[in-house]
Structures are given as structure tokens and as C-alpha cells.
C-alpha positions in Angstrom: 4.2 -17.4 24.8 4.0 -15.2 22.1 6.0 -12.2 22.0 4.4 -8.6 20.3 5.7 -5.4 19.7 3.8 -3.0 18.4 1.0 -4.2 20.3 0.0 0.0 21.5 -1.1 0.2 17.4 -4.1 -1.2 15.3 -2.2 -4.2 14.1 0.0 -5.3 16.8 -3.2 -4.8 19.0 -4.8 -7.2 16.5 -2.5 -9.6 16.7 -2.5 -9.7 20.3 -6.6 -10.0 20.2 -6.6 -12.7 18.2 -3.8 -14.7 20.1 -5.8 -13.7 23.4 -9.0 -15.1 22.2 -7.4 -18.3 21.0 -6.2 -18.6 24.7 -3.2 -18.4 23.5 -0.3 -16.7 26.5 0.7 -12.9 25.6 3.9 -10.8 26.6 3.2 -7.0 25.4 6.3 -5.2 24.8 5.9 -1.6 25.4 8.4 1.2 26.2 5.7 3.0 28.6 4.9 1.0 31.8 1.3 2.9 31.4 0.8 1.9 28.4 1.0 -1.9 29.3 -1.7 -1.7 31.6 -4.5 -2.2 29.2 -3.0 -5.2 27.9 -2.5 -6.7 32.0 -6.1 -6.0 32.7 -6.4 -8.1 29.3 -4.0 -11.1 30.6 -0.9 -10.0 28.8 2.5 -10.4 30.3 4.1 -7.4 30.2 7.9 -6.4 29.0 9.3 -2.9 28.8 12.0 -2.8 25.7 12.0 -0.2 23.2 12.8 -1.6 19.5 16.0 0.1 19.5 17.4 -1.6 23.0 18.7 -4.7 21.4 19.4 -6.3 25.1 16.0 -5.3 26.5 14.4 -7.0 23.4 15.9 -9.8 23.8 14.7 -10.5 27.7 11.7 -9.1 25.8 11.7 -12.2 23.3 13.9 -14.6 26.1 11.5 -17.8 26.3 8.5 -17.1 23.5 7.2 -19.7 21.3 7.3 -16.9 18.2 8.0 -13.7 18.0 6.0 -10.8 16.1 8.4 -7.7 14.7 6.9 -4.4 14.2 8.8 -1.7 13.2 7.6 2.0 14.1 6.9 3.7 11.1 9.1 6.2 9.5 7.3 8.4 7.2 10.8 11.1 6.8 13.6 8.9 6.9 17.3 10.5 6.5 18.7 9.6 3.5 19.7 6.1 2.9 17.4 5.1 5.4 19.9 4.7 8.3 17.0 4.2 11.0 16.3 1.1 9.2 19.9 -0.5 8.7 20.0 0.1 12.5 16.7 -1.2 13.5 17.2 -4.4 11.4 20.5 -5.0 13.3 19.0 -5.0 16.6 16.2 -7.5 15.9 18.6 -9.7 14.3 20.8 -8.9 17.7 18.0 -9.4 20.1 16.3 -12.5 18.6 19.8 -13.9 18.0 20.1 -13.4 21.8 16.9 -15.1 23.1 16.1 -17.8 20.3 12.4 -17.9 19.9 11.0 -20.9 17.9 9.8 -18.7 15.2 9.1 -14.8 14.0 7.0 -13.0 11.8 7.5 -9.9 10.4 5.5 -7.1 9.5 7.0 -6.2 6.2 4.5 -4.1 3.4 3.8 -4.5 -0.6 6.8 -2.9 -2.5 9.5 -4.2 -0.2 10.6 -5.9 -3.8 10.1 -3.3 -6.3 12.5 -2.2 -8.6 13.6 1.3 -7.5 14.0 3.1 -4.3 11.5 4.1 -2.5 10.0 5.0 0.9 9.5 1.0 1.2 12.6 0.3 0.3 12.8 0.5 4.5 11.5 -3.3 4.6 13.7 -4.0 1.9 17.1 -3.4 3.7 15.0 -4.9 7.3 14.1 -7.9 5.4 17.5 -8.8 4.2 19.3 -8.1 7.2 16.7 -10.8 8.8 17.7 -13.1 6.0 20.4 -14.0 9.4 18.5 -15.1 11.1 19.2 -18.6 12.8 15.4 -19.0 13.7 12.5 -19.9 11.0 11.2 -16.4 10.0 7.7 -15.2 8.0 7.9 -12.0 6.1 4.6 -10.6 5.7 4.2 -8.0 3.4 0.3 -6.5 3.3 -0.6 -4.1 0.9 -1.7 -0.4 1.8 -3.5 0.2 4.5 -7.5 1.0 3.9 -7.0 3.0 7.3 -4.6 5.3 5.9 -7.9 7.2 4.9 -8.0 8.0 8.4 -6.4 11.7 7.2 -9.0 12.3 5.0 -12.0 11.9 7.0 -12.1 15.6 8.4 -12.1 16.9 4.9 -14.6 14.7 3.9 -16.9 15.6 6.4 -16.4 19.6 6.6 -16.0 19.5 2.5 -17.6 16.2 0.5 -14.2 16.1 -1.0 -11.2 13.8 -0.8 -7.9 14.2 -1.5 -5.7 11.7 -3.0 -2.5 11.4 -4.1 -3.3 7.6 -5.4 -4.5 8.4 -9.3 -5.7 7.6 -11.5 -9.2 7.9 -9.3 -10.6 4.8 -10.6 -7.7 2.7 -10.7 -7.9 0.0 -8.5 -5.3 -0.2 -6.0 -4.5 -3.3 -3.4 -5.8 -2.1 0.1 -6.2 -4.4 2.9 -7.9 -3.4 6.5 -5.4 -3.6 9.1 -7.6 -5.8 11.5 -7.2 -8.4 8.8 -3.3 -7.6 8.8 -3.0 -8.5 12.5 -5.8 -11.8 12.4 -3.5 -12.7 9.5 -0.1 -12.5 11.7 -1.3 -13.9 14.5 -2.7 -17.2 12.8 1.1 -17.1 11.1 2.6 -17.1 14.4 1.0 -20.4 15.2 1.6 -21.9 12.2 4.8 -24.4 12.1 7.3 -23.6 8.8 11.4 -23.9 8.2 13.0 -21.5 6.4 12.1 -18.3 5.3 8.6 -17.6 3.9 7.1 -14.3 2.0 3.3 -13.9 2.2 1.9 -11.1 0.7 -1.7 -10.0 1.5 -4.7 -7.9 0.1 -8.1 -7.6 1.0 -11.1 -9.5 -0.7 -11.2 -6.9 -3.8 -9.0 -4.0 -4.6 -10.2 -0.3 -4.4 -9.9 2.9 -6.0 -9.8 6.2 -4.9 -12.8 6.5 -6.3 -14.5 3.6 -4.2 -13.1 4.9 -0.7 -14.3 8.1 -1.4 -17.7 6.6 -2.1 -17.4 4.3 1.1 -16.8 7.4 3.3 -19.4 9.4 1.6 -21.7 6.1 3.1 -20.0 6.5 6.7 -20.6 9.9 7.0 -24.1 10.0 5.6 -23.2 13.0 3.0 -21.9 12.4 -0.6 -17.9 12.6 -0.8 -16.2 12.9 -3.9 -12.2 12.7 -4.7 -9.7 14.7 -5.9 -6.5 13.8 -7.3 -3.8 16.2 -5.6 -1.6 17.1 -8.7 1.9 15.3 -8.4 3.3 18.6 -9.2 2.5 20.1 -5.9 3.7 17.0 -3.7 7.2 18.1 -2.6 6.3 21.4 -1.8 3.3 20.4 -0.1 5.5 17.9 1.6 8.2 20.2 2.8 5.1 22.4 4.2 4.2 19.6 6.5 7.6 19.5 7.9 9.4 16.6 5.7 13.0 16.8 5.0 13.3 14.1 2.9 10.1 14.4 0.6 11.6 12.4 -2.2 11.4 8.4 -0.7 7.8 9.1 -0.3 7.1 10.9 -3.7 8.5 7.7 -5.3 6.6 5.5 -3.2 3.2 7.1 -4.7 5.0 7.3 -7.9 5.4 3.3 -7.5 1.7 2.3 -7.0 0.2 5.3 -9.2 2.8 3.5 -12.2 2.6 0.1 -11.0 5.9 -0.7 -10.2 4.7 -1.0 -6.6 2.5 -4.8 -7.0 2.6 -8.1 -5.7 4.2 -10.9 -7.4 1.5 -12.0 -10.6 -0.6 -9.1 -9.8 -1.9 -10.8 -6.4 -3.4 -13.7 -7.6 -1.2 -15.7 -5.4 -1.8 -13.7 -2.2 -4.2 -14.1 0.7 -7.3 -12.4 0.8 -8.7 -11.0 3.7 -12.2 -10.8 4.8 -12.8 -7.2 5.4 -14.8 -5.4 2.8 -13.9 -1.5 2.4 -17.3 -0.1 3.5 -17.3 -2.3 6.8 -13.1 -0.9 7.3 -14.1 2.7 6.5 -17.5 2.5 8.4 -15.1 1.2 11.8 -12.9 3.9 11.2 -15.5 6.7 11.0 -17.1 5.4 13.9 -14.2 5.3 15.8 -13.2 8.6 15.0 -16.2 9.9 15.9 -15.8 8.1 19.6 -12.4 9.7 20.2 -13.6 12.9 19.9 
């Protein structure tokens, strides 16, 4: 049995997909009995437990080959990232508790750079796992080609797109989250000791420039990008609601300087399968379905 959380989101639902059609057993943890009905219809066992109910994660985890740990995300932590000190506590707690053979953990690029910054979340998670008593996988993917999701409107009612990634043509390491969650589920499977990092990109790195060009080709209209000056950021931020903009400001500050990068530059990381066009095209179209 293979234990998911996060399974309601793009990668956890990956993950799941992937187990399901290698006829491997799923439980879905969910904390909305609703929202487990999908994944019944689909075969799933289904567990209610929040991520933050350390004894309802464990019956959650009680009697699973492996375990796959997703933590919601936090895009305005308080300072010194409380949530996260708490949240590693009560997987170490609840997986402490049921003792599955094995977990994985969904982890992101950065969670080993240098300074502080919005990633510095997985940091503090990651270490607090390091107690672990089971074998555990840290996977750490690098930014998510989806998180263009946010700039398709604009694209479509403008031809332009915003980024905050710059320089325009640098490329960055993006990955497609169905990749992320194909990659997690065959790690689940897999048989290790210890404590493992794998870090993973997709097949070639993209610019700002390039995933404005790949929208532009989804939409069927030409899209161009602009950089959104880094000047503007925390009062643009603080617009939006944040109260914290500053974790975040250094996270973009991280990739746009590079101290946000996988070990040798990624030469030693997987490499997915999933080109940006065919990622962006997918998320178009299923934008375009939802509404």
C-alpha cells in the first residue's frame, strides 16, 4: 500500500496515477471526505487526516509499504517559518508512529542554497526528517513549468507576460509537474537505505523568453515577456495581500543571481521527459476546460 498526501493537487494526483496504473494498491489521504471520492471511484483506499493531525497521519501511514510527504504550500510564511518547524515535527511524529518501509518527500531546488529564502521551508522540513528511523528520499524538483498558470490570462487578453525570472533569456531549470509525480512514484517503489537527495529538471532548461514563446504557440497569438522590475516587487507584493514579502523576494533574487541551482549545475540530476511546449500546451488546454 502506498500512502499519498497531497493526492487533491497536480503532483500528488500524479503520483497516485502512476502507482494506480502499475496496479500498484492506493490510500488517498484527504481532509474532505468529498474530496476522496474521485480517488474511490479510481480504486483508492481512502484516509481522512489533515498534515497537521500528527495521530490521524499516522492511522493515515499505519500499514503502507512507503509513504509520499507533501507539504501544502506556503507562499506568506510568518517569520522564521514556524508553519514549517511544526509541520516537519508531525511527519516525523506520525511516520515515527506507524513505521512505513520507506518515504519520499517532496522537497524543491534551493532547499540547499546559501541564504534564506522562501525555500529555506524544505530546508528546516528536510532536516527535521534527517530522524527519521525509516529509509527516506528527499526529492527536490526544480520550478514548476505550471507556475505559468498565472500568466495565461494576461497573455491571452494582452500578448504579454510578466515575469519576475530575468534576465528574459536566461535559462532557468523548470520541470513539468506530471514528471515530478511519475518521478515520485517510481521512487516509492524503488528499494534504498539511508537517506537519498535527488534533484530533478526537465529535458532542457527554459527562459522566460521560451515560455513566453510556448504560450504564444498555445494560445495561437504571439506573446511576448516582460521583466517586472525588482523595484516594484514588495509593494506589488504587499498589494496582493503578503505580509511577509521578503522570503519570497529573495527566493527570485536566488534563481535571477544563481545562488538558487542544483549541485554541478544539474548535470547530475534526472531529466524528465516533458518538453515545455507539450507542459504549457496541457495547461492552456486545461485552463480553457475549467472555464
Amino acid at each position: 500500500m502506498y500512502a499519498i498526501t497531497g493526492i487533491t493537487g497536480k503532483v500528488g494526483g500524479e503520483v497516485a496515477r502512476t502507482l494506480l496504473a502499475a496496479g500498484k494498491p492506493v490510500r488517498a489521504i484527504v481532509r474532505d471526505a468529498r474530496k476522496g471520492e474521485e480517488w474511490a471511484r479510481l480504486g483508492c483506499e481512502v484516509a481522512l487526516a489533515t498534515v497537521e493531525d500528527g495521530v490521524a497521519l499516522a492511522r493515515a501511514f499505519e500499514g503502507a509499504t512507503a509513504a509520499f510527504l507533501l507539504p501544502p504550500p506556503a507562499f506568506d510564511p510568518l517569520p522564521g517559518f514556524p508553519e514549517a518547524r511544526a509541520l516537519g515535527r508531525t511527519f516525523v511524529t506520525a511516520l515515527t508512529a506507524a513505521k512505513p518501509a520507506r518515504a519520499v518527500y517532496l522537497s524543491t531546488i534551493g532547499a540547499d542554497a546559501p541564504y534564506e529564502n522562501l525555500l529555506s521551508q524544505h530546508t528546516l522540513i528536510e532536516n527535521i526528517l534527517r530522524d527519521l528511523p525509516m529509509p527516506l528520499t528527499v526529492l527536490r524538483p526544480a520550478w514548476f513549468l505550471e507556475n505559468a498558470t498565472w500568466d495565461v490570462s494576461a497573455a491571452r487578453e494582452t500578448g504579454l507576460a510578466p515575469s519576475f525570472l530575468q534576465p528574459l533569456d536566461k535559462p532557468f531549470p523548470m520541470v513539468a509537474t506530471k514528471d515530478v509525480g511519475r518521478v515520485a512514484a517510481e521512487l516509492l517503489q524503488e528499494t534504498w537505505t539511508g537517506r537519498r537527495i535527488v534533484e530533478l529538471e526537465g529535458p532542457t532548461r527554459v527562459s522566460p523568453n521560451d515560455l513566453a514563446q510556448a504560450l504564444g504557440r498555445a494560445l495561437g497569438k504571439a506573446v511576448h515577456t516582460t521583466a517586472v522590475p525588482a523595484k516594484t516587487w514588495r509593494d506589488l507584493f504587499l498589494a496582493q495581500g503578503m505580509k511577509n514579502p521578503e522570503p519570497r523576494i529573495r527566493m527570485l533574487d536566488g534563481f535571477n543571481e544563481g545562488w538558487i541551482e542544483f549541485q554541478h549545475s544539474g548535470a547530475d540530476a534526472l531529466k524528465g521527459r516533458i518538453h515545455v511546449d507539450a507542459a504549457i500546451a496541457a495547461l492552456v488546454g486545461s485552463l480553457a476546460r475549467a472555464t
